[in-house]
PyMOL CGO cylinders between C-alpha atoms (Angstrom):
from pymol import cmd
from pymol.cgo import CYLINDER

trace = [
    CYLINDER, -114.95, -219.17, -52.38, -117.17, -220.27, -55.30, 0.3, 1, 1, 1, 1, 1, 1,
    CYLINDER, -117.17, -220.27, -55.30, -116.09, -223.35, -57.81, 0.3, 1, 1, 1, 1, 1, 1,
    CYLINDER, -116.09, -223.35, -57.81, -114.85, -221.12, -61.19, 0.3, 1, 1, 1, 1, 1, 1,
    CYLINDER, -114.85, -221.12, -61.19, -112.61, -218.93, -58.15, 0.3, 1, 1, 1, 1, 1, 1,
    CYLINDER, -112.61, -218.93, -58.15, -111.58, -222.50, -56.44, 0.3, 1, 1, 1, 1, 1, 1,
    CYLINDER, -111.58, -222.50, -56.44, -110.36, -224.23, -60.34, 0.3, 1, 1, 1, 1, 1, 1,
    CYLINDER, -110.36, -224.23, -60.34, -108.27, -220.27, -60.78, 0.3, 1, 1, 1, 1, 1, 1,
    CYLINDER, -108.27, -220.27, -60.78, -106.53, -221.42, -57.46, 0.3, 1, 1, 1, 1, 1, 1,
    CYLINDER, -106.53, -221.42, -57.46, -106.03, -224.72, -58.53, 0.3, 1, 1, 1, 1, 1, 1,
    CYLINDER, -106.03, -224.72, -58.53, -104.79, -224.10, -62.13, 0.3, 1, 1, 1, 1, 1, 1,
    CYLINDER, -104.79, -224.10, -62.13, -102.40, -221.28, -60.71, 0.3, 1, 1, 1, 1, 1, 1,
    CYLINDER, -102.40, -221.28, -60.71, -100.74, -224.11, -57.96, 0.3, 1, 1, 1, 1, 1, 1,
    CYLINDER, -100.74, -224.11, -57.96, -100.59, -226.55, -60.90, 0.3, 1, 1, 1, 1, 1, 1,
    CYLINDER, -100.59, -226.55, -60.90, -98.87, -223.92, -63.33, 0.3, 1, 1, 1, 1, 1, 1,
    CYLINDER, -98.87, -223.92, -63.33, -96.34, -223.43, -60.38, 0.3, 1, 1, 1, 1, 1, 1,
    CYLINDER, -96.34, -223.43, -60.38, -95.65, -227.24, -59.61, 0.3, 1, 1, 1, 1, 1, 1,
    CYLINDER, -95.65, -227.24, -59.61, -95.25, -227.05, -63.47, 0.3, 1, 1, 1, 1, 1, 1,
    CYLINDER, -95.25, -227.05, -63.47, -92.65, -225.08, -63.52, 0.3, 1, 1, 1, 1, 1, 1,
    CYLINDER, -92.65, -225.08, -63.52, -90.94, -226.70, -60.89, 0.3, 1, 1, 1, 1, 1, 1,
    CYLINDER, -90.94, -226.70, -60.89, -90.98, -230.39, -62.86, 0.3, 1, 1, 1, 1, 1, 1,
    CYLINDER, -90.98, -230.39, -62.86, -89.44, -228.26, -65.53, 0.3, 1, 1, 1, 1, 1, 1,
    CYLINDER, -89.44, -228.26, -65.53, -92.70, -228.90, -67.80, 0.3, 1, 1, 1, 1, 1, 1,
    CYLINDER, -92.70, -228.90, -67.80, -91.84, -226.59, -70.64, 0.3, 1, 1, 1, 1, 1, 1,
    CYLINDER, -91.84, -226.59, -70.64, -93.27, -226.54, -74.60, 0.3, 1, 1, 1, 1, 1, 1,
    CYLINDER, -93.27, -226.54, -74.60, -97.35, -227.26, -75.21, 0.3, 1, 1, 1, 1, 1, 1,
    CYLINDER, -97.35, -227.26, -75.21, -96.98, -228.34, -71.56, 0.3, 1, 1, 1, 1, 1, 1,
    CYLINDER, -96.98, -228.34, -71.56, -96.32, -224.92, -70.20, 0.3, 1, 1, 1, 1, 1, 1,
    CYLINDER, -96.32, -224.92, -70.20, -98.86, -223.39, -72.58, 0.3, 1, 1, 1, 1, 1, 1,
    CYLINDER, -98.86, -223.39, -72.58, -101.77, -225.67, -71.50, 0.3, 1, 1, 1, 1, 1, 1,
    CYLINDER, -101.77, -225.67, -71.50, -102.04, -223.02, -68.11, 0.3, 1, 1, 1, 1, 1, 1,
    CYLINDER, -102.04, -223.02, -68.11, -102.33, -220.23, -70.85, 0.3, 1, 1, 1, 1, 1, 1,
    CYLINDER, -102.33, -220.23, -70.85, -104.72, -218.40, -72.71, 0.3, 1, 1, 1, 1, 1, 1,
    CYLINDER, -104.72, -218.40, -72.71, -103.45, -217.70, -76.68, 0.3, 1, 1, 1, 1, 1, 1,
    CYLINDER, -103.45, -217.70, -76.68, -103.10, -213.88, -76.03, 0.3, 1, 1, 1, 1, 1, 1,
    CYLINDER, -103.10, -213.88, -76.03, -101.68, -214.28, -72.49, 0.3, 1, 1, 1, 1, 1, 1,
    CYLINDER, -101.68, -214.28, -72.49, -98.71, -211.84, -71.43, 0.3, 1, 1, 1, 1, 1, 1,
    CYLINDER, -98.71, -211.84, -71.43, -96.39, -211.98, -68.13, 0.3, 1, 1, 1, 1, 1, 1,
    CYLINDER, -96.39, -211.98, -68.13, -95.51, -208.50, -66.63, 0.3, 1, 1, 1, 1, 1, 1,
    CYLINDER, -95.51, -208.50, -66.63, -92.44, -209.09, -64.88, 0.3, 1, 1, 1, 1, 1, 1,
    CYLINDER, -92.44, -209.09, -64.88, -91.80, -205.33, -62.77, 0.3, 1, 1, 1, 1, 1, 1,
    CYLINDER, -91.80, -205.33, -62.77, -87.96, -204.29, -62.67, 0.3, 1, 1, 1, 1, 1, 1,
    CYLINDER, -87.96, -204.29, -62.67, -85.87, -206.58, -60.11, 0.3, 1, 1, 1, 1, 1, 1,
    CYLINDER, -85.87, -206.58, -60.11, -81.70, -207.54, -60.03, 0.3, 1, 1, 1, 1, 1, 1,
    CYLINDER, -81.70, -207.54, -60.03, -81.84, -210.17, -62.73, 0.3, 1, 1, 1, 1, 1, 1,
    CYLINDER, -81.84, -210.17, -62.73, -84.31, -208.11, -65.01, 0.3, 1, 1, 1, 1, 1, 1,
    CYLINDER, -84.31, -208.11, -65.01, -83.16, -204.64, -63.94, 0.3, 1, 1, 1, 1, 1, 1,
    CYLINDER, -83.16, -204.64, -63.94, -85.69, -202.91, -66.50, 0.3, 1, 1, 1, 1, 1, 1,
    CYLINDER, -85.69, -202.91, -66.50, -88.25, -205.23, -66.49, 0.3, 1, 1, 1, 1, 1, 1,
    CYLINDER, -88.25, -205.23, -66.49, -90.30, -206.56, -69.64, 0.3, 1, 1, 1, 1, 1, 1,
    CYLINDER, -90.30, -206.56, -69.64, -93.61, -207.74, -70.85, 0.3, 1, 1, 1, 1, 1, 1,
    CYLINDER, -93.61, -207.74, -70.85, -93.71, -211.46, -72.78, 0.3, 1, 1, 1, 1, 1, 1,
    CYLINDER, -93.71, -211.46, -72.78, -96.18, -212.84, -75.05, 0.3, 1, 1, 1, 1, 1, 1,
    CYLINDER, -96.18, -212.84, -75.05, -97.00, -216.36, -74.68, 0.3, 1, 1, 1, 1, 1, 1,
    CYLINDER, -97.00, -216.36, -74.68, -93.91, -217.38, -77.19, 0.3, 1, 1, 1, 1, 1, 1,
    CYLINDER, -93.91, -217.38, -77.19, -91.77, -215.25, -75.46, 0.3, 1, 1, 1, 1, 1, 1,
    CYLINDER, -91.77, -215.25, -75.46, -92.76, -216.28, -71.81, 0.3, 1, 1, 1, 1, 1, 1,
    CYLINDER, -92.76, -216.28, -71.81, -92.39, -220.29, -73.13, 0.3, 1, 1, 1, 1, 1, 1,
    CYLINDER, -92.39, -220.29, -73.13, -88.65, -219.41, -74.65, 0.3, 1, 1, 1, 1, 1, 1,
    CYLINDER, -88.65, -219.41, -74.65, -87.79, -218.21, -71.19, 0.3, 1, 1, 1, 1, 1, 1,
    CYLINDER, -87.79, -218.21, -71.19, -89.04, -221.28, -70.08, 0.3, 1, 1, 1, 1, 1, 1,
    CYLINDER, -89.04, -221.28, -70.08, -86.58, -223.43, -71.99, 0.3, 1, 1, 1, 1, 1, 1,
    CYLINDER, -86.58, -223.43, -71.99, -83.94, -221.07, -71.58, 0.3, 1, 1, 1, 1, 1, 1,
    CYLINDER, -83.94, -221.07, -71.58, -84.54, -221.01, -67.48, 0.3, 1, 1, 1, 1, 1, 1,
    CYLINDER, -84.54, -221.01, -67.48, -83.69, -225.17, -67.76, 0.3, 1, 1, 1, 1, 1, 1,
    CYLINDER, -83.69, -225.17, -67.76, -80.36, -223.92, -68.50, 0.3, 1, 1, 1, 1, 1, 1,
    CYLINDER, -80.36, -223.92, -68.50, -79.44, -222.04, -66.40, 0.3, 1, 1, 1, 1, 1, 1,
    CYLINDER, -79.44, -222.04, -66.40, -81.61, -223.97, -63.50, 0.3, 1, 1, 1, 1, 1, 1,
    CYLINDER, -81.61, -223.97, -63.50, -80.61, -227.49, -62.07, 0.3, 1, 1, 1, 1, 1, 1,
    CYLINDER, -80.61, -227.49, -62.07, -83.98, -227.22, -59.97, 0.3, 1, 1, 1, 1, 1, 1,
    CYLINDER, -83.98, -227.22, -59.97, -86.64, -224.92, -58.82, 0.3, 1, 1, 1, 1, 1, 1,
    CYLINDER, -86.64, -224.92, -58.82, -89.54, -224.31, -56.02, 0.3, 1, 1, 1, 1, 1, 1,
    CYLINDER, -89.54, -224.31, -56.02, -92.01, -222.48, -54.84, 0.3, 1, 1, 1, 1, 1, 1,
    CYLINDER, -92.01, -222.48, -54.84, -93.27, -221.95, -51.27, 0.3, 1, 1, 1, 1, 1, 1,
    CYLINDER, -93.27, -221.95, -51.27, -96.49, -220.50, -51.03, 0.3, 1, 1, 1, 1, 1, 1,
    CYLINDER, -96.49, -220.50, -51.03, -96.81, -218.47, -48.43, 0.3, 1, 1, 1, 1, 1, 1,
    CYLINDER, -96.81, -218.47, -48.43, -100.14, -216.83, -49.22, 0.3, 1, 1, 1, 1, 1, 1,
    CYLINDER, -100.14, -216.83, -49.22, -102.65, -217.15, -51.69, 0.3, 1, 1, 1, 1, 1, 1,
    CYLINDER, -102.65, -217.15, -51.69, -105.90, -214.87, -52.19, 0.3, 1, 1, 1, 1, 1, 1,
    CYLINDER, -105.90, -214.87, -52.19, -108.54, -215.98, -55.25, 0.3, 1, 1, 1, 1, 1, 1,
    CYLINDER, -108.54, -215.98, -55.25, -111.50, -213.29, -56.49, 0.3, 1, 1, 1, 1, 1, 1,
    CYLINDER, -111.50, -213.29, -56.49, -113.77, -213.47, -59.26, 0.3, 1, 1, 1, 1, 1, 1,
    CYLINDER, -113.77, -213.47, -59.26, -111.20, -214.12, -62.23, 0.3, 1, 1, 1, 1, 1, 1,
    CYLINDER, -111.20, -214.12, -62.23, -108.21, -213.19, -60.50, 0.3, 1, 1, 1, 1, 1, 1,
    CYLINDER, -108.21, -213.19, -60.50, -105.65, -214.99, -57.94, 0.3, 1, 1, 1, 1, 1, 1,
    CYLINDER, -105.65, -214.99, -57.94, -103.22, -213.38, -56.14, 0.3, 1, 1, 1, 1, 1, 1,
    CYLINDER, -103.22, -213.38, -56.14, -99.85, -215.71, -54.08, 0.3, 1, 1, 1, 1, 1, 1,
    CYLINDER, -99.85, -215.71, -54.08, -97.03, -214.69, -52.36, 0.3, 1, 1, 1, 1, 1, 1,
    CYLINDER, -97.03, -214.69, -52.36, -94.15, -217.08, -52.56, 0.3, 1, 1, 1, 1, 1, 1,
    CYLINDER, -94.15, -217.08, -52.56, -90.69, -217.45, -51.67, 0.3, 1, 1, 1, 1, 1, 1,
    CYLINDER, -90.69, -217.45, -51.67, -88.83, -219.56, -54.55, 0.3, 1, 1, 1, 1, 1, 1,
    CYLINDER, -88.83, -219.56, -54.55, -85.78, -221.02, -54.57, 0.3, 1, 1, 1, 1, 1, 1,
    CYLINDER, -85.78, -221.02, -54.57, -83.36, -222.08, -57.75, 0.3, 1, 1, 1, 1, 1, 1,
    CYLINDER, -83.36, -222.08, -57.75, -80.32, -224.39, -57.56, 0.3, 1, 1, 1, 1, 1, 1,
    CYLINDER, -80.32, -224.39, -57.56, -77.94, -223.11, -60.32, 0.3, 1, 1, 1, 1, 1, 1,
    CYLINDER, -77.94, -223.11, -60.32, -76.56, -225.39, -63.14, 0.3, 1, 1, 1, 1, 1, 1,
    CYLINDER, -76.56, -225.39, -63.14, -74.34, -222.53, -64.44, 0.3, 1, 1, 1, 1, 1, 1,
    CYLINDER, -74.34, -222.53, -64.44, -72.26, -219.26, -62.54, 0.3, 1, 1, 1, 1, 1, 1,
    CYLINDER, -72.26, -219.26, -62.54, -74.04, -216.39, -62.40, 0.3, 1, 1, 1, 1, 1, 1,
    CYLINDER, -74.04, -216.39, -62.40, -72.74, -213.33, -60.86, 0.3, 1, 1, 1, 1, 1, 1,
    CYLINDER, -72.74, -213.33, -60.86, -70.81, -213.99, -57.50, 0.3, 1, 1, 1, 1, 1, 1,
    CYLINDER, -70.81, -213.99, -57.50, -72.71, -217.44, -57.48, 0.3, 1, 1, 1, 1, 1, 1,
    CYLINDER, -72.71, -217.44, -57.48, -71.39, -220.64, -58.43, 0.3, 1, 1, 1, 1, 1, 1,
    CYLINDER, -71.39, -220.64, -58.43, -72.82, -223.64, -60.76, 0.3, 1, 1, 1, 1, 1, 1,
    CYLINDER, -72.82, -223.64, -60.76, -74.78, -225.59, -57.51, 0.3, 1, 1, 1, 1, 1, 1,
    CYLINDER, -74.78, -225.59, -57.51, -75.25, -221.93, -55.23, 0.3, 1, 1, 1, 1, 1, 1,
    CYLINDER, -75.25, -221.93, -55.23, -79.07, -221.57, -54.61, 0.3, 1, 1, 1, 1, 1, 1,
    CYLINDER, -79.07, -221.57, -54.61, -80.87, -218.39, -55.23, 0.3, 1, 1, 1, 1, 1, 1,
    CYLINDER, -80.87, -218.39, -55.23, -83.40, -217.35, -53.14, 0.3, 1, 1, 1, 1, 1, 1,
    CYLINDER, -83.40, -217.35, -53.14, -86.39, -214.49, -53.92, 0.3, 1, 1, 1, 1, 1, 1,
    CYLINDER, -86.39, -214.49, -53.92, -89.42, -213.60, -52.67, 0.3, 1, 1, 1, 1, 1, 1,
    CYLINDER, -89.42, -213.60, -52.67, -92.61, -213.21, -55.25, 0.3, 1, 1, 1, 1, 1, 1,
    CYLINDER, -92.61, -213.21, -55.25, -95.75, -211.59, -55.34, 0.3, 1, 1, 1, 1, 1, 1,
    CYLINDER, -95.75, -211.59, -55.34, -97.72, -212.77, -58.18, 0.3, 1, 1, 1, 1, 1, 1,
    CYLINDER, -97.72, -212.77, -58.18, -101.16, -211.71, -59.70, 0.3, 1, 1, 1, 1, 1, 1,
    CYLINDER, -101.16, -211.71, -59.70, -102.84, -213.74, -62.18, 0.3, 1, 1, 1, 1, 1, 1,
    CYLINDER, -102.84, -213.74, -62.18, -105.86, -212.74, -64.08, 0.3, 1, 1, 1, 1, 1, 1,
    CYLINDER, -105.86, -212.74, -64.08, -107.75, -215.68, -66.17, 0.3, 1, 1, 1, 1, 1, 1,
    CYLINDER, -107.75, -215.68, -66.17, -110.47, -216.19, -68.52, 0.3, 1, 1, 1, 1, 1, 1,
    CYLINDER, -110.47, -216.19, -68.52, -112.18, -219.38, -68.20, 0.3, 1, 1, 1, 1, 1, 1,
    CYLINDER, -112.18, -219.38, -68.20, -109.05, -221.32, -65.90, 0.3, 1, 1, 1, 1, 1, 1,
    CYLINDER, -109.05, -221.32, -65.90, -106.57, -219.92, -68.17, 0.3, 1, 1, 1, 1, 1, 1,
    CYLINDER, -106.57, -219.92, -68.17, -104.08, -217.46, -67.44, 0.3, 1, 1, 1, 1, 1, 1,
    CYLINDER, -104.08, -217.46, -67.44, -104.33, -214.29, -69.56, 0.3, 1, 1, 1, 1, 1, 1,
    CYLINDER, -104.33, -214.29, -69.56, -101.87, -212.04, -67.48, 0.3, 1, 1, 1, 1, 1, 1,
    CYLINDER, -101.87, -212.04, -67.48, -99.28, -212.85, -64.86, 0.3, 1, 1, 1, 1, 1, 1,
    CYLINDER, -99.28, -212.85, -64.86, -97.40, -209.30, -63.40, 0.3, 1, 1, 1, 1, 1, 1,
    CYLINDER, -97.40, -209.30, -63.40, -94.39, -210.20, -61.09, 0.3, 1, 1, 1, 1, 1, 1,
    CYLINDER, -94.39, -210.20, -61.09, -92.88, -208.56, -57.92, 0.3, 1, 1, 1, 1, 1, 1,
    CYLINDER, -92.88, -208.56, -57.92, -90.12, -210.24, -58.08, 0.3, 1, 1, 1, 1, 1, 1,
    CYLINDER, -90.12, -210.24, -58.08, -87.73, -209.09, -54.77, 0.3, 1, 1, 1, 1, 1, 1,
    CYLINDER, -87.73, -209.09, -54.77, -84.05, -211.37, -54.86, 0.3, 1, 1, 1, 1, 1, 1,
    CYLINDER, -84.05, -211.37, -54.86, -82.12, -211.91, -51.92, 0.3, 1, 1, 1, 1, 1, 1,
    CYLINDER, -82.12, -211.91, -51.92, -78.67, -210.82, -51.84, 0.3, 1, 1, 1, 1, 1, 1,
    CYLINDER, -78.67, -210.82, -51.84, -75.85, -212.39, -53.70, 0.3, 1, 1, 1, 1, 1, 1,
]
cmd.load_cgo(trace, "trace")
């Protein structure tokens, strides 16, 4: 693995641990590049899918600290090439509100796979397999 393929991996696991804190605002957008745009492919909670901009994907973010008391990631595998990083993870989110059958407190529990493309350590595209475990 060369050093520019090594800092992709990096910033990717430090945008995740991000997320996790609950780092939201300029502190979100620092892992992004201006023109960036998440791909999120159809899955239960986003049954037809969608494409965000970077506002977009950082109003999600505040609205996800709603409706999250916690979040993690588990990386299970991670892949880096050139500009682009792949990771499979298995994440897990304590609720703060009902949602479906679930109660405020139930834990959700989904398995991701996750490609990243970046320009210069900065995401410019995230797509999402997002696959949910029953509830």
């Amino acid at each position: 693995m060369n050093n520019a393929e090594a800092v992709n991996l990096a910033n990717v696991r430090a945008y995740l641990k991000a997320l996790e804190t609950g780092e939201v605002g300029d502190a979100l957008a620092r892992f992004f590049t201006s023109d960036a745009r998440q791909v999120e492919l159809p899955n239960r909670l986003n049954p037809g899918g969608g494409v965000s901009d970077l506002s977009t994907l950082l109003q999600r973010a505040e609205q996800g600290q709603k409706l999250l008391r916690s979040q993690r990631y588990e990386i299970r595998s991670e892949v880096a090439q050139a500009h682009q990083v792949a990771m499979e993870a298995t994440w897990s989110g304590m609720l703060a509100v009902p949602l479906g059958s679930l109660a405020a407190g139930a834990t959700m529990t989904a398995h991701f796979a996750m490609f990243f493309e970046l320009d210069e350590g900065l995401i410019r595209e995230q797509r999402n397999y997002d696959c949910f475990e029953p509830w």
